[in-house]
C-alpha positions as CSV (number, residue, x, y, z in Angstrom):
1,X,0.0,0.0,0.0
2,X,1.2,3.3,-1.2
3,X,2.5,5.9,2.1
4,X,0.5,9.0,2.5
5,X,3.1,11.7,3.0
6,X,3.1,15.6,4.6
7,X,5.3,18.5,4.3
8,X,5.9,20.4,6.8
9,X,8.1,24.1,6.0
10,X,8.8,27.0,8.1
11,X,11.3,30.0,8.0
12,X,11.5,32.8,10.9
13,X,14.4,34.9,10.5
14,X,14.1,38.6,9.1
15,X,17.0,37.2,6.4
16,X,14.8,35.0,5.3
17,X,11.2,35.1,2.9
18,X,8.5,33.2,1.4
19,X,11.1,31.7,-1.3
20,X,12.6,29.6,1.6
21,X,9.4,28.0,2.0
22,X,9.7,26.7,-1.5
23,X,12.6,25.5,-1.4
24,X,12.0,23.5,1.6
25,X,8.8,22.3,-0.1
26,X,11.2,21.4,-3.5
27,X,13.3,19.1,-1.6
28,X,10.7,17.7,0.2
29,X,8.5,16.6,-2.6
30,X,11.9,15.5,-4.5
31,X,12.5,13.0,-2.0
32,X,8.7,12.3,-1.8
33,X,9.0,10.9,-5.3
34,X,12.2,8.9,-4.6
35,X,10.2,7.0,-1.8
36,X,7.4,6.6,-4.1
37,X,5.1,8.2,-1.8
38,X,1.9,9.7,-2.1
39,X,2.0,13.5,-1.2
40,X,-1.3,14.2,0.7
41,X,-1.0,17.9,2.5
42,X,1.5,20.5,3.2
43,X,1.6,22.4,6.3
44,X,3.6,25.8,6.2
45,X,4.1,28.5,9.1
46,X,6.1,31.8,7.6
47,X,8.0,34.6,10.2
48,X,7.2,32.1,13.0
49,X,10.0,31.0,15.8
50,X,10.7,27.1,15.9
51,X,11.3,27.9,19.8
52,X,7.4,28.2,19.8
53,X,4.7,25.9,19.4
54,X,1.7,28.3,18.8
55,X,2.2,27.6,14.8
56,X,-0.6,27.4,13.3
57,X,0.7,24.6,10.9
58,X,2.3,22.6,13.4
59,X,-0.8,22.6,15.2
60,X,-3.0,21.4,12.0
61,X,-0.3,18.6,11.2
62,X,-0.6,17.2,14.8
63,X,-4.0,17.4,14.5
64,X,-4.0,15.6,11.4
65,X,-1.6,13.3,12.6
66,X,-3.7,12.2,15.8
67,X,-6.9,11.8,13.2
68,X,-4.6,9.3,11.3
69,X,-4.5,11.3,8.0
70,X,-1.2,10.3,7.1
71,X,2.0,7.8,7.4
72,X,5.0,9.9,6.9
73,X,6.2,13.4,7.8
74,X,8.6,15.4,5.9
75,X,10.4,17.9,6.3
76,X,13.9,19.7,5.3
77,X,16.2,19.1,9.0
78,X,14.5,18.2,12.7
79,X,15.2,22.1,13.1
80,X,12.3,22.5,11.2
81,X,10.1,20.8,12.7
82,X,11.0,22.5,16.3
83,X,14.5,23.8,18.2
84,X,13.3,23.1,20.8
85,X,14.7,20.1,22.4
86,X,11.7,19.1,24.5
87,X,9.4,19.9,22.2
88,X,11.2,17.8,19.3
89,X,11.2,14.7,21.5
90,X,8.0,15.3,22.3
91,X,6.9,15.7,18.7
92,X,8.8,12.8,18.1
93,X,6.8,10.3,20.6
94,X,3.6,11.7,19.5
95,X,4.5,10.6,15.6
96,X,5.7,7.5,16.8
97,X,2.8,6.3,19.2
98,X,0.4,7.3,15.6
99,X,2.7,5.2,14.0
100,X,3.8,8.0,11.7
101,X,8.0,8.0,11.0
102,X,9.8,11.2,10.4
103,X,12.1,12.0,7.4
104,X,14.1,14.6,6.6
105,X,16.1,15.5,4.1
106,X,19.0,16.1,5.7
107,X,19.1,13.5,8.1
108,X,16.8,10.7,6.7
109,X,14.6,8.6,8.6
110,X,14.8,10.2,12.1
111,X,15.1,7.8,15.4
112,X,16.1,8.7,18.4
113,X,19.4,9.1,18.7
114,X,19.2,11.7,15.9
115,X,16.7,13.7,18.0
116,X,19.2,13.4,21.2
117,X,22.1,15.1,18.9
118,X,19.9,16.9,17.1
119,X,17.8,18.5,20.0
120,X,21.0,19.5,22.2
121,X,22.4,21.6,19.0
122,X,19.3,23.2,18.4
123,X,18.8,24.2,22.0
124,X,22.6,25.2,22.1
125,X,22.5,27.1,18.6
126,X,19.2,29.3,20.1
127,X,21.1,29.8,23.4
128,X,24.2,30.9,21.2
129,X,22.2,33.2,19.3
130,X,20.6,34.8,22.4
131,X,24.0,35.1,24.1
132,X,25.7,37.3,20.5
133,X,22.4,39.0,20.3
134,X,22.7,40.3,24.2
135,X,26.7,41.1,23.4
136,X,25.4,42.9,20.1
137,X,23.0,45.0,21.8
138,X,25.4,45.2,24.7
139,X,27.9,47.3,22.4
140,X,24.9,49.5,21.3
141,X,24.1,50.6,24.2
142,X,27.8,51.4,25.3
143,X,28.2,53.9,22.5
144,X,24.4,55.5,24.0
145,X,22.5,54.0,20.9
146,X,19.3,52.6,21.1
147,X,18.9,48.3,22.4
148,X,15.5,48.2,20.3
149,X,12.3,50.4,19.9
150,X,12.1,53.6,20.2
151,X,10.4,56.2,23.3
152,X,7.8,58.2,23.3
153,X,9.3,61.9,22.9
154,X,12.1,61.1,20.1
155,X,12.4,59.9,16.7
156,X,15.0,57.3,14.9
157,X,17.7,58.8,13.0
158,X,17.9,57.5,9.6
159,X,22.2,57.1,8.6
160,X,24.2,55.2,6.2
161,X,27.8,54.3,7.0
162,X,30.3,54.8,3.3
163,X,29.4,52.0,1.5
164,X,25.4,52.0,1.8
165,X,25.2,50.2,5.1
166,X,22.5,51.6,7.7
167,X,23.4,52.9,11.3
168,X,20.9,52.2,13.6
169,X,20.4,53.0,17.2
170,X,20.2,56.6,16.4
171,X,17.2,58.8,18.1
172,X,16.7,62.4,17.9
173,X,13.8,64.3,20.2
174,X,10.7,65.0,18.7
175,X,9.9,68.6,20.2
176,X,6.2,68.5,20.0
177,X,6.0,64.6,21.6
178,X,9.0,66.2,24.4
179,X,6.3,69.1,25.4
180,X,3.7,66.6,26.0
181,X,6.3,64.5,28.3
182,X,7.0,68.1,30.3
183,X,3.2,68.5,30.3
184,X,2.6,64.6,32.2
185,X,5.4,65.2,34.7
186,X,4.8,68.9,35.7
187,X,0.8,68.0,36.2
188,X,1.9,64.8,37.8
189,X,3.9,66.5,40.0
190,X,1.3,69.6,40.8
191,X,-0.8,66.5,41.9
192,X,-3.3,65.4,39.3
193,X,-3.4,61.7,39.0
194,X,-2.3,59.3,35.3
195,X,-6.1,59.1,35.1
196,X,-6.6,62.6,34.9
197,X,-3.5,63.5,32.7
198,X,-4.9,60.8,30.3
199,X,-8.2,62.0,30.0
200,X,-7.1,66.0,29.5
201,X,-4.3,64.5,26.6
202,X,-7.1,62.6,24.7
203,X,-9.8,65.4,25.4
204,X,-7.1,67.9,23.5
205,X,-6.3,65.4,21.0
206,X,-3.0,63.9,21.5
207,X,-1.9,60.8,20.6
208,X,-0.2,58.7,22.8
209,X,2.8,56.5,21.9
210,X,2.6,54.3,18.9
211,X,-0.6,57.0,17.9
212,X,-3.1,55.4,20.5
213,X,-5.0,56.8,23.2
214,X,-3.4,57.4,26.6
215,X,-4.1,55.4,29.6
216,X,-3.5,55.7,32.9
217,X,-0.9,52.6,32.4
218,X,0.5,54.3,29.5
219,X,1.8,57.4,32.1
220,X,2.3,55.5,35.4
221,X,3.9,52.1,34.1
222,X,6.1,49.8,36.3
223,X,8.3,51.2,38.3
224,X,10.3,48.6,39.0
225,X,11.0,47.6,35.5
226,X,11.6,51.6,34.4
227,X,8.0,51.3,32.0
228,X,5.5,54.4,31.6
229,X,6.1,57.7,30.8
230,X,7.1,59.0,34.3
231,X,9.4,56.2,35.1
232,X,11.8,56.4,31.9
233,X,15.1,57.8,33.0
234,X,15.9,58.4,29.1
235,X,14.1,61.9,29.9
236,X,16.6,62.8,32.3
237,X,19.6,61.9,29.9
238,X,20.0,58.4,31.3
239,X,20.1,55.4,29.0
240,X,19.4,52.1,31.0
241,X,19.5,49.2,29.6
242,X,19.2,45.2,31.0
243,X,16.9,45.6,33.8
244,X,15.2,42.4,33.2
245,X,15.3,39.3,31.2
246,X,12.8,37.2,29.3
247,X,12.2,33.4,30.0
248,X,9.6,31.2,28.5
249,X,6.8,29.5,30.3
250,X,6.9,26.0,29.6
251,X,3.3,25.7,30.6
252,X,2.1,28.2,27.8
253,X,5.0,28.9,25.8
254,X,4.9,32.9,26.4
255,X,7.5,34.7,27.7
256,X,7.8,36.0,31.1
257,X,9.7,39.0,32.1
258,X,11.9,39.1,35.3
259,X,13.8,41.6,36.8
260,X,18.1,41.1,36.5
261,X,19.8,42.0,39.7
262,X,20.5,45.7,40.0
263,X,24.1,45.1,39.8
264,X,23.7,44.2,36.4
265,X,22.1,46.9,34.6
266,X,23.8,49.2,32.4
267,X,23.8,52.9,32.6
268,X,25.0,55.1,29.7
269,X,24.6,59.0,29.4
270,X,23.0,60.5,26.7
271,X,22.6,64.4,28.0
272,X,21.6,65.8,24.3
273,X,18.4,63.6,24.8
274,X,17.4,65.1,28.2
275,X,13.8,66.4,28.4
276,X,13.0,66.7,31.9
277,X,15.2,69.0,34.9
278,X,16.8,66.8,37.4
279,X,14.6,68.8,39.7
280,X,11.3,67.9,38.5
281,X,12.1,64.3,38.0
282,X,12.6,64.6,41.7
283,X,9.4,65.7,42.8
284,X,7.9,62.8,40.7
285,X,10.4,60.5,42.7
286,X,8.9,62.0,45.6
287,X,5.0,61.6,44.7
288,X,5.4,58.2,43.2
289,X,6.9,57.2,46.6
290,X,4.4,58.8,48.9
291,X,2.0,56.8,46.9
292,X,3.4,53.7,47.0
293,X,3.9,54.3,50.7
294,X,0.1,55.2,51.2
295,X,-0.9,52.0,49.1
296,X,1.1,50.1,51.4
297,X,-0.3,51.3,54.5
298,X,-3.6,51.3,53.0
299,X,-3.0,47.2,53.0
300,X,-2.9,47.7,49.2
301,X,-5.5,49.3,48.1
302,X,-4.3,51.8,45.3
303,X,-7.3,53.5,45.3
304,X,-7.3,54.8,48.7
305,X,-3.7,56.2,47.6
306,X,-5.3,58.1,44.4
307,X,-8.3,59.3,46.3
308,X,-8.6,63.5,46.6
309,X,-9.1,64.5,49.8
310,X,-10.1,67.6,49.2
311,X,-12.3,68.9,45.9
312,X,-9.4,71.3,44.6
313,X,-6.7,69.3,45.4
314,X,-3.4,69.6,42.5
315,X,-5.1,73.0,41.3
316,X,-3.9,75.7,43.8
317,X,-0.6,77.4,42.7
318,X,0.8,79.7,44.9
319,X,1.3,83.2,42.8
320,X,4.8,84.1,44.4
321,X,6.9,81.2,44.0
322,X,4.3,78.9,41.7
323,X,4.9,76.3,44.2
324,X,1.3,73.7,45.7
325,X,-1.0,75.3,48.6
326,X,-2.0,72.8,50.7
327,X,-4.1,72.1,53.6
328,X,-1.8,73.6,56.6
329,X,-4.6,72.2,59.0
330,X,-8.1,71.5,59.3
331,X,-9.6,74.8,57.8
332,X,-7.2,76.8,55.8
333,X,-5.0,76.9,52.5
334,X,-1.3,78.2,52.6
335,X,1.9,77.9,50.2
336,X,3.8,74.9,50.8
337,X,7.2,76.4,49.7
338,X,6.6,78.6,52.5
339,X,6.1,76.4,55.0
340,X,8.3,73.5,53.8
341,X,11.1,74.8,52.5
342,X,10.9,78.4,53.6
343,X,11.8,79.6,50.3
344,X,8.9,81.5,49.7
345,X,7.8,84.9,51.4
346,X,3.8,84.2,50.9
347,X,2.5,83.3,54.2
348,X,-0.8,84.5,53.5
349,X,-3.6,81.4,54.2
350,X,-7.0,81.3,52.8
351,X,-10.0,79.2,54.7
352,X,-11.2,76.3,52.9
353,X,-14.4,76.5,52.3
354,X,-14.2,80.6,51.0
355,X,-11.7,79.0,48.2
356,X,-14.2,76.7,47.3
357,X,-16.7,78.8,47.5
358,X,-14.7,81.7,45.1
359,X,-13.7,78.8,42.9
360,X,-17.7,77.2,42.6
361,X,-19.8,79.6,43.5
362,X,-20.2,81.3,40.6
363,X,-20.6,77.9,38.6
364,X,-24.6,78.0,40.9
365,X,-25.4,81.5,41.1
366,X,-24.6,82.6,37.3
367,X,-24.0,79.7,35.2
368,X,-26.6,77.7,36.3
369,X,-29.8,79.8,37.2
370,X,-32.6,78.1,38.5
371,X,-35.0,80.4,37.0
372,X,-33.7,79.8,33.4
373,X,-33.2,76.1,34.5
374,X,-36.8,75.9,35.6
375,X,-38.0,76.9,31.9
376,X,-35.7,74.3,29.9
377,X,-36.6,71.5,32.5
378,X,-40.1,71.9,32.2
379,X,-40.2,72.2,28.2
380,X,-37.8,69.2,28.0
381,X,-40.2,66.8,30.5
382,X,-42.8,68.0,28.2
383,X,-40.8,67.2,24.7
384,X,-39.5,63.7,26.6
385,X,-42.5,62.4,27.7
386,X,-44.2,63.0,24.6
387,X,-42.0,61.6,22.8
388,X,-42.1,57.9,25.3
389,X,-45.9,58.3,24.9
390,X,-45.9,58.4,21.1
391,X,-42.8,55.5,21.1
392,X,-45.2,53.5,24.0
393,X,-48.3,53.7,21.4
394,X,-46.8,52.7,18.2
395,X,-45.4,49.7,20.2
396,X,-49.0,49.0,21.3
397,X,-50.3,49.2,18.0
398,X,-47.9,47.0,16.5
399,X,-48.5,44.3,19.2
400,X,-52.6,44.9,18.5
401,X,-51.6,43.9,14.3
402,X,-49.2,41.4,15.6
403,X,-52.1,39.6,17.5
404,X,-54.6,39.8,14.5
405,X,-51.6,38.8,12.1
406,X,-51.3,35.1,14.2
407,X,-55.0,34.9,14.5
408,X,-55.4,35.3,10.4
409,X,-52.6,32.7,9.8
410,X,-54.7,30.3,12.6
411,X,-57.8,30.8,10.5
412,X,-55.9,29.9,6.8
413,X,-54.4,26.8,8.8
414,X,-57.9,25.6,10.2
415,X,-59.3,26.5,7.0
416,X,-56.8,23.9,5.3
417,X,-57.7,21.2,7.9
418,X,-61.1,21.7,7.5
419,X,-60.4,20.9,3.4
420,X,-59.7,24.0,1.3
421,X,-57.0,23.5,-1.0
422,X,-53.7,25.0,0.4
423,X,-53.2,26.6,-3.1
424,X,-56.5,29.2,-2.6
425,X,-54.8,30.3,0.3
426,X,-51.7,30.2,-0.1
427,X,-50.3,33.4,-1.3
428,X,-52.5,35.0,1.8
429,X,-50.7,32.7,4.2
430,X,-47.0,34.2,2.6
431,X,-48.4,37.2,2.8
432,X,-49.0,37.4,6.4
433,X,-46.0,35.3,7.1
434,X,-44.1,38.2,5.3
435,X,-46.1,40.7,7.3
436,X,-45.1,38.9,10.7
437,X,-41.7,38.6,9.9
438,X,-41.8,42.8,9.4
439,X,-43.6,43.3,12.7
440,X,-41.8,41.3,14.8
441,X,-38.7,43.1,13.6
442,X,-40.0,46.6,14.6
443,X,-40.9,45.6,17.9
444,X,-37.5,44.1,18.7
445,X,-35.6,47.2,16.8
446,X,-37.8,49.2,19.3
447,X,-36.2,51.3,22.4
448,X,-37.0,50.2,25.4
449,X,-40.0,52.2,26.9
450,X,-38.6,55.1,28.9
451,X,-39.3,56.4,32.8
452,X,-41.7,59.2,32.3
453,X,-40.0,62.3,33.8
454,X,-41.5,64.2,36.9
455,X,-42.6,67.5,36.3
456,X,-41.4,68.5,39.9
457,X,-37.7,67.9,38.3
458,X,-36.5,71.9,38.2
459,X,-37.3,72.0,42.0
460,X,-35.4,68.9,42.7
461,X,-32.8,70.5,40.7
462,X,-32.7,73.5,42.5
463,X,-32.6,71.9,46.0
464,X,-29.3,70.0,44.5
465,X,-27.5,72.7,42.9
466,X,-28.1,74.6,46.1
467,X,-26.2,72.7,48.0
468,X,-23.6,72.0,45.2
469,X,-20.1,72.5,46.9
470,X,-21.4,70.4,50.3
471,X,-22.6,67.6,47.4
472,X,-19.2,67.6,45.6
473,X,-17.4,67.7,49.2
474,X,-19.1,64.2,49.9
475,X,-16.8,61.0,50.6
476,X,-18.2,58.9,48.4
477,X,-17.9,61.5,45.4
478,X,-15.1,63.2,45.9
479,X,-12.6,61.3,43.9
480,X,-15.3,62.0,40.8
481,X,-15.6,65.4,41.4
482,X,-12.3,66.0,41.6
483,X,-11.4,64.8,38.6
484,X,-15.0,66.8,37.0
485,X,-13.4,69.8,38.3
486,X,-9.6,69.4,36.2
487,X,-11.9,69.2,33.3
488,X,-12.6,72.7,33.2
489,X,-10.2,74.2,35.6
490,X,-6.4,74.3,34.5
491,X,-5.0,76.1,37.6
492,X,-6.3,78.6,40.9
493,X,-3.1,80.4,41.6
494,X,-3.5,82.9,45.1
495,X,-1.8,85.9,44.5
496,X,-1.0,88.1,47.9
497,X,-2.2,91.4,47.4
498,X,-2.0,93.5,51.0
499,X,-3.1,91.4,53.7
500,X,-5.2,89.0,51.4
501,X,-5.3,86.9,48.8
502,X,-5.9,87.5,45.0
503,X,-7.6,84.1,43.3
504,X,-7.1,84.1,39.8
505,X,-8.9,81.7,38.0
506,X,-7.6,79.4,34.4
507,X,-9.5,77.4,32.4
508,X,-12.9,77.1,30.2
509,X,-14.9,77.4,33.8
510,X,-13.3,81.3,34.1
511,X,-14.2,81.7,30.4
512,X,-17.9,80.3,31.1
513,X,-18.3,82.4,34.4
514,X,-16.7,85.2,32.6
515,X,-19.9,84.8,29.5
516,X,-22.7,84.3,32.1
517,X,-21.5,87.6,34.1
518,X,-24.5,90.3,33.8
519,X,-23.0,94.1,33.9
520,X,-21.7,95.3,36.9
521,X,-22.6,91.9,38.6
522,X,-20.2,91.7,41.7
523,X,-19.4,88.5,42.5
524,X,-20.9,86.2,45.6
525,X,-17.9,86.7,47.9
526,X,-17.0,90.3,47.0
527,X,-17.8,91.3,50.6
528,X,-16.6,88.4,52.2
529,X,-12.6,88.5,53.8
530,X,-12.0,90.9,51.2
531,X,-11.5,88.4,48.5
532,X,-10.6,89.0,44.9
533,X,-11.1,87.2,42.2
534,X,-9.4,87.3,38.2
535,X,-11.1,85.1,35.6
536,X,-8.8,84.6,32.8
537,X,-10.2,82.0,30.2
538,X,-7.7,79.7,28.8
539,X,-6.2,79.2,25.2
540,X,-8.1,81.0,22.9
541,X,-9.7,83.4,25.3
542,X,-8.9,86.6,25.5
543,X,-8.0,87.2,29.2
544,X,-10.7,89.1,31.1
545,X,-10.0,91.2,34.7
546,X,-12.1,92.3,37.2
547,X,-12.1,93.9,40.7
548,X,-14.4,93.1,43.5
């Protein structure tokens, strides 16, 4: 009985293409016809590792192998087939127990001891080729040239040595991607959280690295392993490279990073590809560490780290030395410069809940008027629940013609049991089967049926926005208004004037409050602790001033 024969081909190296595959396949089939076998399949994987054995043709071929499609497997060399040696003597006993024999070109009819030999120089030729690899990148890295990839903030240089040859490693800084870096650490380190910094980035329309959208994970990474944004040390003109190493999971066949001892990572220079200060890299040290600190003492739980503790907190700039204000006890704002460091002459403090008040009061009394509020509300309740009746009776109707559709198509079937011919009603009985079909299609394409809205809703409103600044204060939505409130304020800087405190106000809520401002309209606090405050819009805006 004639042999059904396979042939199985693969090629993974960069050096080598689709016309290795063919080649494989040439000498395969050459020797296919020698045997006088019968060739049956071929199984192929192209760009694929033979350390791995998520191949999608490997996987077919054993497969087909288990299912007893064939007798023989061919292939160029064992090293084909696998360089792994595990795997190969695996792949081995699994074609012997189906009774299937292995040939290869180079080696012939393969047994045992040629997968023993053969196994231990394919494992030694991979570990060989990771160990020049490692030296290769090694001596990259020494003369402060890229190891692989390239950062978020700088571009690849494009050389050619004298005769044609490329240069690689070579990265330049991309000046508009190195201002969006300076942007995620100096808002890091005025206090606003990845989550936050991602949201404004993609709200303005940056693109993260690679052209995606940012993530929190994209800006904090892994400390530990010098991933994310504010953890690559490349910013500060330090190249590191080796911090970990990459072994594969025998279970699953993925690779698993693990950190190499500190000892053993390698630091180069690279000062003309600085883009942060040492000093500001500091301070992100610092917060990073605080947090990790608070998570820890928090018995892990990250959120409790992240959490605002109060609704303005990572907005207040002091206006003297640009420095945070912080709480300096239970009630009041002062500069923390001042009081940490002593650097700073503003020792002016502002009380808590006036700030917030300045800040958000204007955001109830103007923006948000209760009166105009009351006319929209009521109009919309009117438009919405019209609209859910009018949705709520076409539904009803259609349910009324569904019912008298099946009771039609009851009456045709009776009439045919009771003896009509089928064919004198049976372009009625399509008909309303067609007509079914349609109806039943509108009904499940059909919103669901809406809450009707209560027309009390603008007095509900008002009791809310009333008490807007206690709501926002509230444990269990701080954290949510906090990061509401960094979507339309950039910054509250305090500005000493006299014995008090100037607030000047950025962002699209100062342009907003600024709009919504009647004539001559002081503002709610003008005659409370002779507080000032400067609304100046943000990009775009043209900066508006006024005295109170």
């Amino acid at each position: 009985m004639q042999k059904r024969a396979v042939i199985y081909a693969r090629y993974s190296s960069d050096l080598q293409s689709d016309a290795s595959i063919e080649d494989q396949i040439r000498l395969a089939e050459r020797l296919i016809v020698d045997r006088g076998w019968e060739l049956t399949q071929k199984y192929t994987d192209h760009g694929v590792s033979g350390a791995s054995l998520l191949r999608p043709g490997y996987q077919q071929l054993f497969n087909d192998a288990r299912a007893g499609a064939f007798d023989v497997v061919v292939a160029e060399s064992i090293d084909r087939l696998s360089r792994d040696q595990e795997h190969i003597a695996g792949f081995h006993k699994a074609m012997s127990f189906a009774g299937i024999t292995i040939f290869t070109s180079s080696e012939g009819e393969i047994n045992e001891l040629h997968i023993g030999l053969k196994g231990t120089m394919s494992a030694l030729y991979l570990k060989d080729l990771a160990d020049k690899t490692r030296r290769g990148l090694e001596g990259r890295i020494r003369k402060g040239k890229s190891g692989g990839g390239i950062a978020y903030g700088y571009d690849v240089v494009e050389k050619r040595s004298a005769d044609g040859t490329p240069i690689r490693g070579d990265r330049t800084i991309n000046a508009k991607e190195a201002e969006i870096v300076r942007q995620i650490f100096t808002r890091y380190s005025d206090g606003a959280s990845a989550r936050a910094i991602a949201h404004r980035l993609n709200k303005e329309g940056f693109s993260g690295p690679n052209g995606g959208k940012w993530s929190p994970s994209t800006i904090n990474g892994n400390w530990r392993r010098g991933t994310g944004v504010l953890n690559n040390e490349l910013y500060v003109g330090k190249l590191v490279w080796n911090r970990q190493r990459f072994i594969k999971d025998p279970a699953s066949g993925k690779r698993q990073a693990r950190l190499n001892p500190h000892e053993k990572w390698i630091y180069e220079d690279v000062t003309e590809l600085r883009i942060i200060e040492d000093e500001l890299w500091h301070e992100v040290k610092q917060r990073q560490q605080k947090l990790r600190k608070m998570i820890i003492d928090n018995e892990g739980r990250s959120e409790l780290a992240r959490r605002p503790r109060y609704l303005l907190s990572g907005l207040l700039k002091c206006g003297t030395c640009g420095g945070g204000f912080s709480m300096i006890n239970k009630d009041r704002y002062g500069c923390s410069t001042a009081r940490n460091k002593a650097t700073c002459e503003n020792k002016l403090s502002i009380r808590k809940d006036k700030l917030e008040q300045a800040v958000l009061g204007g955001l109830r009394d103007n923006l948000m008027q209760p009166e105009a509020y009351q006319a929209f509300v009521e109009e919309f309740t009117r438009e919405f629940n019209r609209q859910s009746g009018e949705q709520e009776h076409q539904n009803k109707l259609d349910k009324q013609e569904l019912e008298q559709i099946e009771s039609n198509i009851r009456r045709g079937l009776d009439a045919i049991n009771s003896g009509v011919a089928p064919e004198l009603v049976k372009d009625e009985l399509n008909a309303l089967a067609a007509r079914r079909k349609s109806v039943r299609a509108k009904l499940e394409a059909a919103p669901p049926e809406r809450p009707r809205l209560h027309p009390n809703l603008s007095l509900l409103y008002k009791d809310k926005i009333t008490n807007l600044i206690e709501a926002l204060n509230a444990p269990e939505t701080i954290a949510e208004a906090n990061g509401a409130v960094r979507q339309l304020i950039e910054s509250v800087r305090l500005v000493p004037r006299g014995e008090s405190l100037q607030i000047e106000l950025y962002g699209e809520l100062a342009a907003l409050l600024k709009l919504s401002e009647e004539p001559k309209t002081k503002h709610p606090l003008a005659e409370t602790e002779g507080v000032q405050v400067t609304m100046v819009a943000g990009a775009g805006f043209e900066p508006t001033t006024f005295g109170l």
